[in-house]
Every structure is written in structure tokens, then in C-alpha cells.
C-alpha positions as CSV (number, residue, x, y, z in Angstrom):
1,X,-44.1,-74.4,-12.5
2,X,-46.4,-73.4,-14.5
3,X,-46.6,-69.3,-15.5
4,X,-50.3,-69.1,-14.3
5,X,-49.5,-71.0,-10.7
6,X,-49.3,-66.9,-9.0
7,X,-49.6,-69.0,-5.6
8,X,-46.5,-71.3,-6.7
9,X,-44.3,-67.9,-8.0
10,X,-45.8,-66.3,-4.5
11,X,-44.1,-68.7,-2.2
12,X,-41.2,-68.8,-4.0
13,X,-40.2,-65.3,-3.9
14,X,-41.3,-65.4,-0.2
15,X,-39.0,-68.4,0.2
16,X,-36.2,-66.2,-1.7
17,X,-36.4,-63.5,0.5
18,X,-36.5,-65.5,3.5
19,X,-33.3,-67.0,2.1
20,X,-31.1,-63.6,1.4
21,X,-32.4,-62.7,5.0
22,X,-30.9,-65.4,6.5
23,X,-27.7,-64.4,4.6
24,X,-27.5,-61.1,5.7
25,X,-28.2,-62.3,9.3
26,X,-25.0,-64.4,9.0
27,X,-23.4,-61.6,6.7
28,X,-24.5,-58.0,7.1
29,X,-22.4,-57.0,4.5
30,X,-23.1,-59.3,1.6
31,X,-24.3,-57.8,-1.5
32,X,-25.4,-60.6,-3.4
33,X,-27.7,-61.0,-0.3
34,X,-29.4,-57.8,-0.4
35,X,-30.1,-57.8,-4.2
36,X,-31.5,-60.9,-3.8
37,X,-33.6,-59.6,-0.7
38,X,-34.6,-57.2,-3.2
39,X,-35.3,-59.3,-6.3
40,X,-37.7,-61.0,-4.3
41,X,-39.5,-58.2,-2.5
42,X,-40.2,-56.3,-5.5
43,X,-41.0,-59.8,-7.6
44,X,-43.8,-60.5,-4.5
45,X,-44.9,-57.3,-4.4
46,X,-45.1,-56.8,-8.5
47,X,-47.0,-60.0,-8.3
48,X,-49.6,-58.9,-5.9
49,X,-49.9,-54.9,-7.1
50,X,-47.3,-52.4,-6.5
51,X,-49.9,-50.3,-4.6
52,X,-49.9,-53.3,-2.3
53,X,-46.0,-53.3,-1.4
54,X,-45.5,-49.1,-1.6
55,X,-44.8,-49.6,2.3
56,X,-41.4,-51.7,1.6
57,X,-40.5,-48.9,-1.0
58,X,-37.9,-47.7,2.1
59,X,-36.4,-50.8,3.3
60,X,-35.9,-51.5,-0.8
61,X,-34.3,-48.4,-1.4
62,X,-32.1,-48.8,1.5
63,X,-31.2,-52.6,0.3
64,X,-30.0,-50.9,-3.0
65,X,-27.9,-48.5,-1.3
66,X,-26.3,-50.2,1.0
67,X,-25.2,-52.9,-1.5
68,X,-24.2,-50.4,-4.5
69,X,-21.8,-48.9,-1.7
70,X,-20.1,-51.7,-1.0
71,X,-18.9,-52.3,-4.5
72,X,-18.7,-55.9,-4.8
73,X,-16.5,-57.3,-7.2
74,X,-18.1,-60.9,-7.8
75,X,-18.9,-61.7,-11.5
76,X,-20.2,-64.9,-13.2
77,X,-18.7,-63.9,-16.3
78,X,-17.6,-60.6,-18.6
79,X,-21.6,-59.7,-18.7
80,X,-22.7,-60.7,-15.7
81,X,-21.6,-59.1,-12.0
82,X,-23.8,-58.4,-9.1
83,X,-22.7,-54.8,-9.4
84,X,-24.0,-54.3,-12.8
85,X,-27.1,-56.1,-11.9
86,X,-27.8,-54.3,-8.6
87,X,-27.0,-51.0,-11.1
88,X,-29.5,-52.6,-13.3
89,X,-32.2,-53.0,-10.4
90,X,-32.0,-49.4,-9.2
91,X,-33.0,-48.2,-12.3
92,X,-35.4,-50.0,-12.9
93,X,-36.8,-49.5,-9.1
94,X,-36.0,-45.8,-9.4
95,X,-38.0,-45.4,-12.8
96,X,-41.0,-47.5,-11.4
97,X,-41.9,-45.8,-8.3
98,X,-43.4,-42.7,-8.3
99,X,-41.2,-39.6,-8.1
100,X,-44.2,-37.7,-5.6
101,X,-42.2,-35.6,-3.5
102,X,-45.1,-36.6,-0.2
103,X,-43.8,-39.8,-1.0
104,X,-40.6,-39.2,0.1
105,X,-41.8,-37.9,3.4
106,X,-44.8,-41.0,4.1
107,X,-42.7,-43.9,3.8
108,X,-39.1,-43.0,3.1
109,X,-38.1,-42.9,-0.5
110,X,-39.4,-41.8,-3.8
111,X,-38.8,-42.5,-7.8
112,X,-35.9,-40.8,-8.6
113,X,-35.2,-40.7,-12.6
114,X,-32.5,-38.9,-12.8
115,X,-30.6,-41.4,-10.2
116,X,-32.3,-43.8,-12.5
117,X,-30.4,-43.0,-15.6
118,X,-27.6,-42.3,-13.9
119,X,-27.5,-46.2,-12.6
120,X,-28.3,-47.3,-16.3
121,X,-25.4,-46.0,-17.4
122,X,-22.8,-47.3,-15.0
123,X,-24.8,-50.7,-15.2
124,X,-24.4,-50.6,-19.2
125,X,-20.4,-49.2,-18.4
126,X,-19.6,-52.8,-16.9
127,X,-21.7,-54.8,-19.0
128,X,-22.3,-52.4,-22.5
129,X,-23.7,-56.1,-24.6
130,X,-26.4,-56.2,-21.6
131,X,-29.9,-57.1,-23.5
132,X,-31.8,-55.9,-20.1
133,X,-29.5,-53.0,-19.8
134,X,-30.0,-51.6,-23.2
135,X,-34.0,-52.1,-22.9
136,X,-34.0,-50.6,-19.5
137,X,-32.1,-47.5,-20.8
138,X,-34.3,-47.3,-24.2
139,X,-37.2,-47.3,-21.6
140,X,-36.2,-45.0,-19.6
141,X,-35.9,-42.6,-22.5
142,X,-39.5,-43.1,-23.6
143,X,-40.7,-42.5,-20.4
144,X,-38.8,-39.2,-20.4
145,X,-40.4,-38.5,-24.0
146,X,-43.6,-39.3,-23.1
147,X,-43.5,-37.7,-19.6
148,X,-41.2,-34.9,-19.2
149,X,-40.9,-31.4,-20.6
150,X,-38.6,-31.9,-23.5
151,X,-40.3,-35.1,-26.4
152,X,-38.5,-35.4,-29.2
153,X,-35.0,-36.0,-28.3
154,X,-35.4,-38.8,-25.9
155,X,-38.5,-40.2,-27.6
156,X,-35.6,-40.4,-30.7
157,X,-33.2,-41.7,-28.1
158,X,-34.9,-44.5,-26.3
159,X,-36.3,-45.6,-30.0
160,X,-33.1,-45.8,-31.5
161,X,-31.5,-47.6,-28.3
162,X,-34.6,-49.9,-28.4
163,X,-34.2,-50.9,-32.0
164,X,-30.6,-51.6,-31.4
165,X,-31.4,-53.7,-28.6
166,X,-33.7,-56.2,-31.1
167,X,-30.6,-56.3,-33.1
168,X,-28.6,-58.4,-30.4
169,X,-27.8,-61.9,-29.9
170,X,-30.0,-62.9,-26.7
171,X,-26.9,-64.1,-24.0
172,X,-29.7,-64.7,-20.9
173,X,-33.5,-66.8,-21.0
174,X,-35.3,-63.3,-19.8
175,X,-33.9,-61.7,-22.7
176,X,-36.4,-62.8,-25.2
177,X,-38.8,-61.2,-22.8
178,X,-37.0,-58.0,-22.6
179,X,-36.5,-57.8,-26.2
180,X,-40.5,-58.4,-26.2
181,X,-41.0,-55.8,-24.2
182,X,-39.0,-53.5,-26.5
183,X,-41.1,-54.6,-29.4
184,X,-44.6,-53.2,-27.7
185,X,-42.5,-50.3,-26.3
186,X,-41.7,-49.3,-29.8
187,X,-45.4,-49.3,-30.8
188,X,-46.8,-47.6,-27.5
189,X,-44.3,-45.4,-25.6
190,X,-46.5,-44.5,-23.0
191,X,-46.0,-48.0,-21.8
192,X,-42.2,-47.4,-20.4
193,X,-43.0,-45.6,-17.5
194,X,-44.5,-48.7,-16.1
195,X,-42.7,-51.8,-17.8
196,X,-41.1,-54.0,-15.3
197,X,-38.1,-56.3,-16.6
């Protein structure tokens, strides 16, 4: 498929998430399920505009938690595990939405980046070679440098992470992206807040 065909990448996440539903009708408790229930939702609604998916922001929160507390042990290999990627994707999801505290209260769930780091870290604790990991973290830290109260320190944090991370051996096709997306972080900061893996 080609990366321009948005209707072609459309269906197919639609098809996805019709897919992990169905799995999680036959298995309410699967956790590869709901992160690819997930996956999907946020991939259709990234595709489309966030601003056009805020209203699944609950049910995707929920997905998240549900499936981190069931701890599932399946792994693919020593740097891949549906734990450490379901870490991975509440970070991320965490960092992206908005941390508005009426948020919260209209539809259910908010951005949360304290949680946000918190999941980085136990997602890079299973998996610490992680290309995605380490850019999600380094982002994370420029956001809080270019966002929060306190500059410096994580700005030098999430730089120094981020540099690291261009240093590695890519194990995964999507980590030439992510190690892309490092690059332009490193030359605008103000970009974390927003950068989608």
C-alpha cells in the first residue's frame, strides 16, 4: 500500500480494531487484544485528527489499564513483549493527550505525564535496547523542558537520551522512523510534546 493511500491505511486500522474486538468478545481478558484495540483506535484517529477521536480518549485509557493489570507474560523475543509494548503505548498516549483537568471530567480521562514517565520507565526496565523506548523517553523529557517549570535539566536529559538513541543498531522497521524523529526533535524541542511514534 502505498504511504499516501490514507483511505487504504483507514480501513485497515478499522479492520484491526474490528479484529481485537472480536477477540476480546471471545476473550475478555486478553491483553494482546486490547493493545491491539488500541493500536488501531489511536492509528484511525491520529490519521483523521486527534481532535476528531478526543471522544474515544476514555474507552482508550480504560483498554490500557485493563491490559497493564493483567500483566501478560507473552514475548516474541528478549526485546519484544506485549507488556513492554502496552508500557510503551501508555506513554506515549499519556504524553499526547492533553493534561486539561475539564478534560478529565467531559469525557473520562486526561494526559497524565507523570504516569507517562513512569510507564517509560518500566517499558525501558523489560526491554532497556528498545529504539522506540529510548525515543519516547528522550521525548518526553523535551517536552518537560520545553513545557514545564524547570528547562534545563530535562531539556539536557531528553537530548542526551536522544543522541544515545541515534547511536543504536535499529532491531525493528519503525525504528528508522523513530530514530528520524529523534533527529528533528534534537533540532526543535518544541516538537516532543506532539510527536507520535
Amino acid at each position: 500500500m502505498a504511504d499516501d493511500d490514507m483511505e487504504g491505511r483507514l480501513n485497515n486500522f478499522k479492520r484491526a480494531e474490528e479484529l481485537a474486538t472480536r477477540g476480546l468478545e471471545r476473550d475478555p481478558e486478553c491483553a494482546e487484544c486490547m493493545l491491539w484495540k488500541f493500536s488501531a483506535m489511536g492509528r484511525r484517529r491520529t490519521s483523521v485528527g486527534v481532535w476528531k477521536g478526543i471522544r474515544q480518549v476514555a474507552e482508550m485509557a480504560a483498554l490500557l489499564d485493563r491490559a497493564i493489570a493483567l500483566k501478560p507474560t507473552h514475548a516474541d523475543s528478549d526485546w519484544n513483549s506485549t507488556l513492554g509494548n502496552l508500557y510503551y503505548a501508555s506513554a506515549s498516549f499519556y504524553r499526547v493527550v492533553p493534561e486539561w483537568f475539564w478534560l478529565k471530567w467531559f469525557l473520562g480521562a486526561r494526559g497524565d505525564r507523570a504516569r507517562a514517565r513512569v510507564d517509560i520507565r518500566a517499558a525501558l526496565a523489560l526491554h532497556p535496547m528498545r529504539v522506540d523506548y529510548q525515543v519516547e523517553l528522550g521525548s518526553q523529557l523535551l517536552c518537560e523542558g520545553t513545557t514545564g517549570a524547570e528547562k534545563e535539566a530535562p531539556l539536557q536529559a531528553g537530548r542526551e537520551i536522544l543522541e544515545r538513541a541515534l547511536l543504536a543498531e535499529p532491531q525493528r522497521r519503525d525504528d528508522t522512523r523513530d530514530l528520524e524523529a529523534a533527529r528533528i526533535m534534537l533540532q526543535e524541542p518544541a516538537r516532543a510534546c506532539g510527536y507520535t511514534g
